[in-house]
N, C-alpha and C positions, 0 to 999 in steps of 0.2 A: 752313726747311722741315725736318721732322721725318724721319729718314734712312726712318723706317717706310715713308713715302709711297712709294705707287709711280710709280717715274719712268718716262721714256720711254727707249727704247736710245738717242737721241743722247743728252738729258740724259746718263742713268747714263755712257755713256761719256766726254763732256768733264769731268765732276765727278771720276770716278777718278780720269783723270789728274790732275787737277788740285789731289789731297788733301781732294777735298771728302766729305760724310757722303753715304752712296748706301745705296739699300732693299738692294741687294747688288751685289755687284763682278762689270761683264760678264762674262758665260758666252760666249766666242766664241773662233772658233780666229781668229788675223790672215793666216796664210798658208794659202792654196791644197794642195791635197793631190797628192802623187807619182799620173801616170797608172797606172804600177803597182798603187798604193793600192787608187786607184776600179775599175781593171778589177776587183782579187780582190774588193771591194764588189760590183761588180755582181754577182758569182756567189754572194752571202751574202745577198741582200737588197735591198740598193740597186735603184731602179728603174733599168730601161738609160735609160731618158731624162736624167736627172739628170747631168750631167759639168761643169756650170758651179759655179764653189765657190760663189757667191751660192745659188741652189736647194739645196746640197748643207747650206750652215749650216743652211736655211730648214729640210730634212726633218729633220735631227738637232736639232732645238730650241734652234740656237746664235743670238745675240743677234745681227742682220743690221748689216753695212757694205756698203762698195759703192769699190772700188779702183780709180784711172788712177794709168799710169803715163807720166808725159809723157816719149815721150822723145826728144832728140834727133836721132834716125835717122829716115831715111824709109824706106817700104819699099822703094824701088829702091835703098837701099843697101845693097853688095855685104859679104857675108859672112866671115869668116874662112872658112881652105882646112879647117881643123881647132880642136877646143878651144883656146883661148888662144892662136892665132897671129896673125901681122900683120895688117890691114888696107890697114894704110899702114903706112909707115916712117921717114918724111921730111919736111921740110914741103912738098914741089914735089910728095908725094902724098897731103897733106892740102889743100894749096888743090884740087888737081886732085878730088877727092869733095865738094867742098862743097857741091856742085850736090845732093848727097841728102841733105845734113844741114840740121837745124834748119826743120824742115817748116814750112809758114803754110799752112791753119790748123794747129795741133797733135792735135785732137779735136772730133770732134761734140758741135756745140755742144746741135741735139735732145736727144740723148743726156743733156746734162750738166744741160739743162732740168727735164729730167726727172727725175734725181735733187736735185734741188734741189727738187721737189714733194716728192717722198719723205723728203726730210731737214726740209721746213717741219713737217710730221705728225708728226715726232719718230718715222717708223719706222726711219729708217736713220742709221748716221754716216757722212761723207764724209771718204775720205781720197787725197791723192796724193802719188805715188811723181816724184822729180825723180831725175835721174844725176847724181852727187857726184861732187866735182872730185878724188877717188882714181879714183873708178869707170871716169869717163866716158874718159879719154886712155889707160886700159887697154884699154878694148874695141874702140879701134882700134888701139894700137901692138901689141896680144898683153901676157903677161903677162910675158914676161922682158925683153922692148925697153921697156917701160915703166917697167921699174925700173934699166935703166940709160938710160932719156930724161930721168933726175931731172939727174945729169951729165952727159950727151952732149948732149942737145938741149932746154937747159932754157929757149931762145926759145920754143921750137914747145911747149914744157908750156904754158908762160905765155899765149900764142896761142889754143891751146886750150880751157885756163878763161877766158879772157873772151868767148871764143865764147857756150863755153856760160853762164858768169851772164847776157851781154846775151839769152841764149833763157830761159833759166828764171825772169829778172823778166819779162818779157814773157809766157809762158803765164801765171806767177803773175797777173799784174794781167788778164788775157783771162776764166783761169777764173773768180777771183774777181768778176768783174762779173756772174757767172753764178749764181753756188754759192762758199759761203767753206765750204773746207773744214775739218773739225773739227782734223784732225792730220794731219800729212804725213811723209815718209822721204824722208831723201839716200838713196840707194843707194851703198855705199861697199864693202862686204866687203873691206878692207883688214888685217883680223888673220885669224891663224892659229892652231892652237893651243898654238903659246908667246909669242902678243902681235902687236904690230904689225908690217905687212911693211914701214914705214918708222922713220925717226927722228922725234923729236920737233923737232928742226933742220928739219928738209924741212917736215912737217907746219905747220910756222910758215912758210918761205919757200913754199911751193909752194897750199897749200887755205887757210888762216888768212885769206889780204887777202881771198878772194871769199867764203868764207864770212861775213867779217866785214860785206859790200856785201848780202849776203841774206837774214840770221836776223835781221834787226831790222826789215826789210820785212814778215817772214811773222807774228813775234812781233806787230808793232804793229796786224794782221788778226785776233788772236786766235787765232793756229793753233799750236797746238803743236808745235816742232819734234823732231822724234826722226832718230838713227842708224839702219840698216838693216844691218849687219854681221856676220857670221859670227865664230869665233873668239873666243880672250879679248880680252876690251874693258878688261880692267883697268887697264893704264897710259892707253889713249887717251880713257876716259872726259872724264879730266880736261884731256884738250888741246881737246875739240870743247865740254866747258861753258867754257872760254874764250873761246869764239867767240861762246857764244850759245845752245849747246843744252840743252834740256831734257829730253830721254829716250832710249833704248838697246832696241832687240832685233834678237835674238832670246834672248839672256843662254844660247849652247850650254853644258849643263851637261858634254858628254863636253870639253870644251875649258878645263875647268878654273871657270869662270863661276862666284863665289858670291856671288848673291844679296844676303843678309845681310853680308858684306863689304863690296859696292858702297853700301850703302845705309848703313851705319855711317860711312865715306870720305865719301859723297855724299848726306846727307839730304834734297835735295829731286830726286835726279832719277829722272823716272818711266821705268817698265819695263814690256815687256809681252815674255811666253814664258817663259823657265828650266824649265818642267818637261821633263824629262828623260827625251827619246824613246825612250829605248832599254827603260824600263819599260814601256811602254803594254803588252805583248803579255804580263805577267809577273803578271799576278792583280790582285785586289783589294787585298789585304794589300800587296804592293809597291807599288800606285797610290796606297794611304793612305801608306807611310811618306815617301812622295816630299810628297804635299799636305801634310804633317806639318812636314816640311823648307823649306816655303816661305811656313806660313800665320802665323807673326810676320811677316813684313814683309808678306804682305796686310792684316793687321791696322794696318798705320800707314799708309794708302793710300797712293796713285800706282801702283801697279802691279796689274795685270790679268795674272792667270796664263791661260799660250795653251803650247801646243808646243813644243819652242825649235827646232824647224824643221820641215818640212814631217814628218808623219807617214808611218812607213815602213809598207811593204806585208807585213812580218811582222804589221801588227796589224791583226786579224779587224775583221768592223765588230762583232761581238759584244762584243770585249772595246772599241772606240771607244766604245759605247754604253756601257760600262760607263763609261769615263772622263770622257762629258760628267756621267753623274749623280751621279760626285763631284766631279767640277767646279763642279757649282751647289749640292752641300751645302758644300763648300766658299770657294764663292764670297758664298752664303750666312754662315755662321758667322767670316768676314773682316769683312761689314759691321756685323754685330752688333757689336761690339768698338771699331767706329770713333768 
């Protein structure tokens, strides 16, 4: 098929990732915007109604998905006292909350019916969001007892990730009878930005064996697997395509993230973000040097330029509007090329 032809947003989106020739490379942001964002939105324009990100791509002319994120907590599970604190500490207060983890069902399944209409039409892509086995023993033990549970309590790590793989093949195979998702996210935010907050020793003993029990499950669905991570991903790039993965964002460019490096290193893995939030609010001229700096490697697909995180509330919806429409001349003049 002739890349001229015009596709559908799932099409366009599984073919990007995938290297394939596209009419042009989605136009859509992947993450959700700062409530702060939207409020100053709504006093620029934005209708007040509009606060769900699906409606909000839909008014700004951004190419439509549709995001779950499965995750293993229920809602009567009891909260940290503050950012990054305990849950639990222990295992005698991990069995003791298990009673609110790893919910049955995980998601409405109507719900999931129903995007499964919308994704047969080729209007939307489906994607979901699973808790990675960095992620998920952080958001109970707190962020500092978690990095010393690698040593201290490396039963209860272990405990834990098999908790959750035996929950996350089982939504996998619940949703999938339903809806096969296009691409999905571990959630991991495991780097910072000088690199990973662990070793690549740990990385192998600790996430490697379950990751290695689930990307070959998701792979053999056709689902593309991607990271979900903050910070530079450059050294752990290459420990998670050991396992099995095929793609990284949100590529933060204040965190050092280049592009062009990754993709030189790692020619087949796909990317979606790197442009560099901290421009949006700073003209036209800086919005171009930025799509300038990124549109060689949209030019060799797999990667779909998006935000490399959420959009800060310094930028007006005026000058947003200015960026989705060099976004699509851009996204545009990427597929030409291909």
């Amino acid at each position: 098929m002739a890349a001229r032809e015009t596709l559908s947003n799932r099409e366009r989106f599984r073919r990007a990732l995938r290297f394939e020739p596209v009419d042009r490379v989605p136009v859509t942001e992947w993450a959700g915007w700062w409530k702060l964002t939207v409020d100053r939105w709504h006093g620029e324009g934005l209708p007040e109604h509009l606060t769900d990100a699906f409606d909000i791509r839909e008014y700004l002319g951004l190419d439509a998905h549709r995001q779950l994120w499965i995750g293993p907590r229920s809602a009567t599970c009891p909260g940290p006292p503050g950012h990054g604190l305990p849950i639990i500490r222990n295992r005698d207060e991990y069995a003791a909350i298990k009673q609110h983890l790893y919910p049955d069902p995980a998601f409405n399944v109507e719900t999931i019916a129903r995007w499964a209409e919308e994704q047969a039409s080729g209007e939307i892509a489906v994607w979901i969001s699973l808790d990675g086995f960095f992620w998920y023993p952080r958001t109970l033990l707190g962020i500092r007892e978690h990095l010393l549970a690698f040593y201290d309590q490396p039963d209860l790590m272990r405990e834990m990730c098999e908790d959750l793989l035996e929950y996350n093949l089982r939504v996998v195979e619940e949703f999938c009878a339903i809806c096969l998702p296009d691409f999905m996210t571990f959630g991991e935010d495991m780097s910072y930005n000088h690199g990973p907050m662990i070793s690549a020793a740990l990385f192998g003993e600790f996430l490697a064996p379950y990751y290695r029990r689930i990307v070959p499950d998701l792979r053999s669905r056709g689902i593309t697997v991607f990271v979900d991570t903050d910070g530079d991903v450059t050294e752990a790039v290459r420990w998670y395509e050991s396992v099995g993965f095929e793609g990284f964002l949100p590529l933060e460019r204040m965190a050092g993230v280049d592009v062009a490096g990754l993709r030189a290193e790692h020619p087949r893995l796909a990317m979606i973000g790197a442009f560099d939030k901290t421009v949006m609010h700073l003209g036209e001229a800086r919005m171009r040097e930025e799509f300038e700096r990124l549109l060689p490697v949209m030019q060799q697909g797999g990667f779909i330029v998006s935000c490399d995180h959420q959009t800060p509330p310094e930028v007006p919806l005026q000058d947003y509007r200015l960026y989705v429409a060099l976004l699509r001349e851009y996204c545009t003049r990427a597929a030409q090329t291909q």
